[in-house]
N, C-alpha and C positions, 0 to 999 in steps of 0.2 A: 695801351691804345690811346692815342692821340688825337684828336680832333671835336668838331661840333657834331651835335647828333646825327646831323643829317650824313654827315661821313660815315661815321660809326654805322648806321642804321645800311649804310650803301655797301659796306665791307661785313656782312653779316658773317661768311665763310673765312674772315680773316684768322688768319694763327697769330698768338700775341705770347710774348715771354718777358713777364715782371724781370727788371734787372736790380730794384733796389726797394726797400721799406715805403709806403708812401702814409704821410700823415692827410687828411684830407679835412682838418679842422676849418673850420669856414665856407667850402668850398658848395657851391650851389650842385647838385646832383641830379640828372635825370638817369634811370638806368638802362645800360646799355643794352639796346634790343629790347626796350619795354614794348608790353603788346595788348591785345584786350584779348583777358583769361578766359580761356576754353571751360566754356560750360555749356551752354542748352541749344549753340551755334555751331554749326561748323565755322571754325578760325582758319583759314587762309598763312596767319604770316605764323611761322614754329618759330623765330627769334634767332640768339645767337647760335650758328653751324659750326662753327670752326671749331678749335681746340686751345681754350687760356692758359699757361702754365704759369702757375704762382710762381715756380720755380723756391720755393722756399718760403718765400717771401711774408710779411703782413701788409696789408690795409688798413690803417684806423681812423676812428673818431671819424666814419661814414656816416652822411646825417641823410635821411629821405622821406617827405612828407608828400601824405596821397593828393593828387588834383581830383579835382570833380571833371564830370562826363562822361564816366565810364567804369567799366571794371577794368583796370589795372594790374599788372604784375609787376611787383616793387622788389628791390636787391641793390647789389652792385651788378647784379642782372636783370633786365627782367623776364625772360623767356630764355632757355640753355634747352639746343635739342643738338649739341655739340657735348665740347668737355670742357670742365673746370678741374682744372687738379693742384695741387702741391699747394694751395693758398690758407692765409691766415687773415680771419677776421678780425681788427680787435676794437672794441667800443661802437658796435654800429648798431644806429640808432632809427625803427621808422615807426611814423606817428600816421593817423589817418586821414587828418588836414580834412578838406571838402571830398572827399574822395568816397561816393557810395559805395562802395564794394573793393573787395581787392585780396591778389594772394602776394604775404610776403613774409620774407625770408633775410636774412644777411647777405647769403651768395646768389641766390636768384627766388624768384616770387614763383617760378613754375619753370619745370622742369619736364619735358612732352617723352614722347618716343621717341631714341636714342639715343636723348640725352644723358646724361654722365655725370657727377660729380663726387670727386675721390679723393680722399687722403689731405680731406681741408679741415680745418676747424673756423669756431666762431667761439669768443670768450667776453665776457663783460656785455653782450649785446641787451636789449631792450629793444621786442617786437610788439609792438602795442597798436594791435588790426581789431579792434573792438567789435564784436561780432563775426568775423571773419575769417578769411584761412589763414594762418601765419604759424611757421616755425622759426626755430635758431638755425637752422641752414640753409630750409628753402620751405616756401610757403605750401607750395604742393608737389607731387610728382606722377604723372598720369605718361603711366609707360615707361619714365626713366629708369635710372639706378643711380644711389646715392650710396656708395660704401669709404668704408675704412674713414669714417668723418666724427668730428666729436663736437659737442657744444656745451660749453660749461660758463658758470659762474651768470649767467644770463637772465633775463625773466621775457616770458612769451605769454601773450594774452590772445583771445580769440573768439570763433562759434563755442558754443559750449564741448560739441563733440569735432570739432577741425582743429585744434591747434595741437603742437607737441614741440619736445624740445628739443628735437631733429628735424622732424617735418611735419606738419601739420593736417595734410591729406594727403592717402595713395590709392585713391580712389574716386576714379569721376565716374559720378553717376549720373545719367540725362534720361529724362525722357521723351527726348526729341524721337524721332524711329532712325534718321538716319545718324544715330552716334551709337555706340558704342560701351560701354563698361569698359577702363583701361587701369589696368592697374599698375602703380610703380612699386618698383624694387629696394630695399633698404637692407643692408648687412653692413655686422663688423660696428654698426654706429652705435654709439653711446653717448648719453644726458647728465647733467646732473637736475632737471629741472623736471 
C-alpha cells in the first residue's frame, strides 16, 4: 500500500498484495488505519476492512513510537477488522513516546470483530507499552481471531495482567451499559516469551 495517510485512511476496504521483502530502516511510520482503542466508548471508526496478503513476504526493522492525545492503536496496523495473512515481522520496534495509553502489537494494536489475522509471525521484536496492552502480534483482540501465528525471539512489556507474547488482551471489559464483553479468538499460536 502506497500513499499518505490520508489515502490509506480513504481506502480502508482496499485489498493489498506484498510483492517483495521491505526493509523499513529509517523510515517515519504512522500505522495504517490507526484509531482510538475501544474501551469505555463506543468507537465508530473498526480500521483496516479489506484483506492484506503478506503473500510470503517479511517487513523489517519497523520503528513506532506513541503520540500524546489519545489512546491509540499502534502496529504496522493499527485497527484489522479485515485480514492480515501470510506476513512476517522482523525487528519491529514500538516505544510509548508521549503517548497516554495505547494497545500495541507488531501486526496490529487491535484487532475488533471480524477481524482476522493468520499464518503471520513476528521474530526479534521489542513491544515496550509500559503499563499497557501490548503483544508480539497484536496488542489486543476484542472479537477477532488470531491463528496459526507464532512470535519468537522478542521481548514484550505491559499492564501487569495485559500483556502476552501473542496478544496481550482478548478480553474487553467496559462498564459503560451500552458495550458489551467481547471476546477474541486465538489458536494454533505459540511464544517463546
Amino acid at each position: 500500500v502506497i500513499g499518505t495517510q490520508n489515502v490509506i485512511d480513504f481506502c480502508k476496504d482496499a485489498n493489498a498484495v506484498l510483492l517483495a521483502d521491505i526493509d523499513m530502516t529509517g523510515v517515519a511510520w504512522t500505522p495504517i488505519c490507526q484509531t482510538v482503542s475501544f474501551h469505555e466508548t463506543v468507537a465508530t471508526d473498526t480500521g483496516y476492512s479489506g484483506t492484506f496478503d503478506g503473500n510470503g513476504h517479511t517487513i523489517s526493522n519497523l520503528s513506532v513510537t506513541g503520540i500524546s492525545g489519545g489512546t491509540y492503536s499502534y502496529g504496522l496496523f493499527g485497527t484489522v477488522s479485515g485480514t492480515v495473512k501470510d506476513l512476517g515481522m522482523v525487528n519491529y520496534t514500538y516505544t510509548m513516546g508521549s503517548a497516554p495509553d495505547a494497545r500495541a502489537g507488531s501486526i496490529a494494536g487491535q484487532v475488533l470483530s471480524g477481524g482476522t489475522i493468520t499464518n503471520c509471525y513476528s521474530v526479534g521484536h521489542t513491544v515496550t507499552a509500559t503499563d499497557k496492552i501490548a503483544g508480539g502480534i497484536a496488542g489486543c483482540n476484542y472479537g477477532g481471531t488470531i491463528s496459526n501465528c507464532y512470535a519468537l525471539n522478542g521481548s514484550v512489556s505491559g499492564h501487569d495482567t495485559r500483556w502476552g507474547g501473542v496478544v496481550g488482551d482478548c478480553k474487553k471489559d467496559s462498564t459503560a451499559p451500552d458495550l458489551a464483553q467481547t471476546y477474541g479468538t486465538v489458536s494454533n499460536c505459540y511464544t517463546d516469551n
